[in-house]
N, C-alpha and C positions, 0 to 999 in steps of 0.2 A: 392396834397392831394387826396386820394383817395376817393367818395362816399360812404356814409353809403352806401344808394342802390341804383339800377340803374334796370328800365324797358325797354325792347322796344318793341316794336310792338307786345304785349301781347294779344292771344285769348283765351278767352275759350267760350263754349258753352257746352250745357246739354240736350240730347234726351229726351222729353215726349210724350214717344208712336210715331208715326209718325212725328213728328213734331221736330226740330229742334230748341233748341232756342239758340239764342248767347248773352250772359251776356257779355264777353268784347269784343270789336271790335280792337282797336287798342288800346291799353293804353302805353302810354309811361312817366316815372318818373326817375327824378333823386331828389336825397334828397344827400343834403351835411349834412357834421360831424357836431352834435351839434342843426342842424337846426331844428323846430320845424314844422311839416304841417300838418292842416287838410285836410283829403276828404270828404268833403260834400255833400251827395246826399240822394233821398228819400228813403227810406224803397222800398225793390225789386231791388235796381238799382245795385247791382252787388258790394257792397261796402266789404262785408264779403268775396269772393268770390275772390274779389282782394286780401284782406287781409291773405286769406290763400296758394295764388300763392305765394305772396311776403316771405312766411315762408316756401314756399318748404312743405305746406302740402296737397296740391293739384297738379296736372298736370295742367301743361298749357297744348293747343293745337301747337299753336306756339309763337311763339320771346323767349327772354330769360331774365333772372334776376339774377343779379347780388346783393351778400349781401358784403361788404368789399372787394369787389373786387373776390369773390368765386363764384363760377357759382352753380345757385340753378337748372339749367334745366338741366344741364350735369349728375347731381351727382346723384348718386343710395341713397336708403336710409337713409343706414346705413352714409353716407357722411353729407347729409341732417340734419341729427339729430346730427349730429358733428358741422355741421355749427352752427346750432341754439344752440345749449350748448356754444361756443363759442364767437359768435357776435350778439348774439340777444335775448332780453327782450319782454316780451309779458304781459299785462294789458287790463282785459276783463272787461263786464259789472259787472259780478258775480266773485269776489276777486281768488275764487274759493281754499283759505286758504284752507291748510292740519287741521281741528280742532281738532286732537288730539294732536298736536304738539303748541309751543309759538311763537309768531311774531320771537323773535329772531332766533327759528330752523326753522318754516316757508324762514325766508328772505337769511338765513345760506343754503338752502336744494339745491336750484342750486349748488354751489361751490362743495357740498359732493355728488352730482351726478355726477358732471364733473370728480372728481376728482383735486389731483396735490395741492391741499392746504390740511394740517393737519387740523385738528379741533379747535384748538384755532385758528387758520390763519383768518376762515370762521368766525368764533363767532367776532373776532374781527371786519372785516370787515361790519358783520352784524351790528352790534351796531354803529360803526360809520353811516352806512347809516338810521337806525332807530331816531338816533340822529338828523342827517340831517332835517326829515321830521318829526321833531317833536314828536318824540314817545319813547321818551329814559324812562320815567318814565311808560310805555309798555314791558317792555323787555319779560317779565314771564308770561303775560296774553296768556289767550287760546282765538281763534277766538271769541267765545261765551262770552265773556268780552268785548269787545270791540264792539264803535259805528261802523255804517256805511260807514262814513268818516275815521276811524281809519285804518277799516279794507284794506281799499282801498287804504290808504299810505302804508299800511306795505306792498301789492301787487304792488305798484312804487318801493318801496327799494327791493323788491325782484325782480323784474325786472331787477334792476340799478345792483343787487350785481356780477355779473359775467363784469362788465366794456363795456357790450356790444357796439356796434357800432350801434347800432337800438333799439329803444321800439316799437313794435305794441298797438295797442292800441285801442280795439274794442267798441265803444258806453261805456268811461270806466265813466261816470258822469251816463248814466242811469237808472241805480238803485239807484241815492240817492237822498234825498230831496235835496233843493235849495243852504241851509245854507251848506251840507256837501260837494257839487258839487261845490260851489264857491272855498273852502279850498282846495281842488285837483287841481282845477284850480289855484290857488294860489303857490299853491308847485309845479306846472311844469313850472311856471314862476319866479320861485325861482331857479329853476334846471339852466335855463335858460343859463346862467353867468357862472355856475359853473362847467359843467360837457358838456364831449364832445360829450356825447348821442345822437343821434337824436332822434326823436319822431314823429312817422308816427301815426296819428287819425283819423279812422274812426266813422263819426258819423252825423245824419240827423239833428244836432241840430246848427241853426246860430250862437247862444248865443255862443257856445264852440267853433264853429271853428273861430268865431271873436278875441280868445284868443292866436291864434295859432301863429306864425309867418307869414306864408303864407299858404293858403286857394287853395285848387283846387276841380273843380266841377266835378260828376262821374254822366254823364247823353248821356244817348242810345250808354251807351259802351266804351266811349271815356271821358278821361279824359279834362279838359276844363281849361281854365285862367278865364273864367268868368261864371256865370250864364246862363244858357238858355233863 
């Protein structure tokens, strides 16, 4: 079975004026199909930074990453953004919904940018995943209809609608109160069982990585099995 993803010996660092600083030192991950993990660590400690290595939208310095088996350090751009149109799903703090568009062409807009699926193919698929996460009686609303919590499942099923091998997943609870941040957390525990997804979650909150399958700690660079 081949890895969602796979890190190894991952550096980056960032110039401020004379000084050098190194955000990751050696990070090394592997995430299997399906599997669920938080990275937990403080605010500063390089957790966003990992996040956008592992999507091929940053440079590393050195090791390399692997998404389904596709090399993210190899590939020029243009490749880059093929990988991610293909095997990977992304779920931010901020839903960051198209609001002129309805959860259904919202969660539909992946596939019709990839291409290779007609439009009924896309709407269909869309609606079964809006289904999924509770939001079937949602089809037609615009962002600005919809609560917090709403808006933020329709941003899972759009994630989920390209079948990818990966969700990223940045601080995706947040932005919302308790009551709508528990329901998210809900629905990726629901995902769980059903879909071969992985789900990589960055985020400084114990509460939510306690929810995770497996938990790793992002502290002075290096990835951790336990706490500092």
């Amino acid at each position: 079975m081949t890895d969602a993803i796979v890190a190894r010996a991952v550096r980056k660092s960032y110039s401020d004026g004379e000084t050098e600083l190194q955000i990751l030192k050696d990070v090394n991950l592997h995430v299997k199909q399906g599997e669920q993990l938080a990275i937990l660590g403080r605010s500063g400690s390089g957790k966003s930074t990992l996040l956008h290595i592992l999507a091929g939208l940053d440079d590393l310095d050195a090791g390399e990453v692997q998404v389904a088996g596709q090399s993210m350090n190899e590939a020029n751009s243009s490749r880059r953004a093929k990988i991610r149109s293909e095997f990977m799903g992304f779920v931010y703090q901020f839903h960051h919904l198209l609001p002129e568009f309805t959860a259904l062409e919202n969660v539909a807009m992946p596939l019709w940018i990839r291409g290779g699926s007609d439009r009924k193919t896309a709407e269909e698929r869309a609606v079964n995943l809006l289904e999924s996460v509770g939001l079937l009686d949602r089809l037609k609303h615009l962002p600005h209809k919809l609560s917090g919590g709403e808006k933020q499942r329709v941003a899972v099923a759009r994630a989920l609608v390209v079948e990818p091998a990966v969700v990223l997943g940045d601080e995706l609870t947040g932005n919302l109160d308790a009551f709508n941040a528990e329901g998210v957390l809900e629905l990726l525990e629901s995902l769980r069982e059903r879909v071969q997804t992985a789900f990589v979650v960055v985020t400084h909150d114990p509460a939510v990585a306690s929810r995770m399958e497996r938990t790793l700690w992002l502290d002075e660079g290096v990835l951790r099995n336990n706490a500092a």
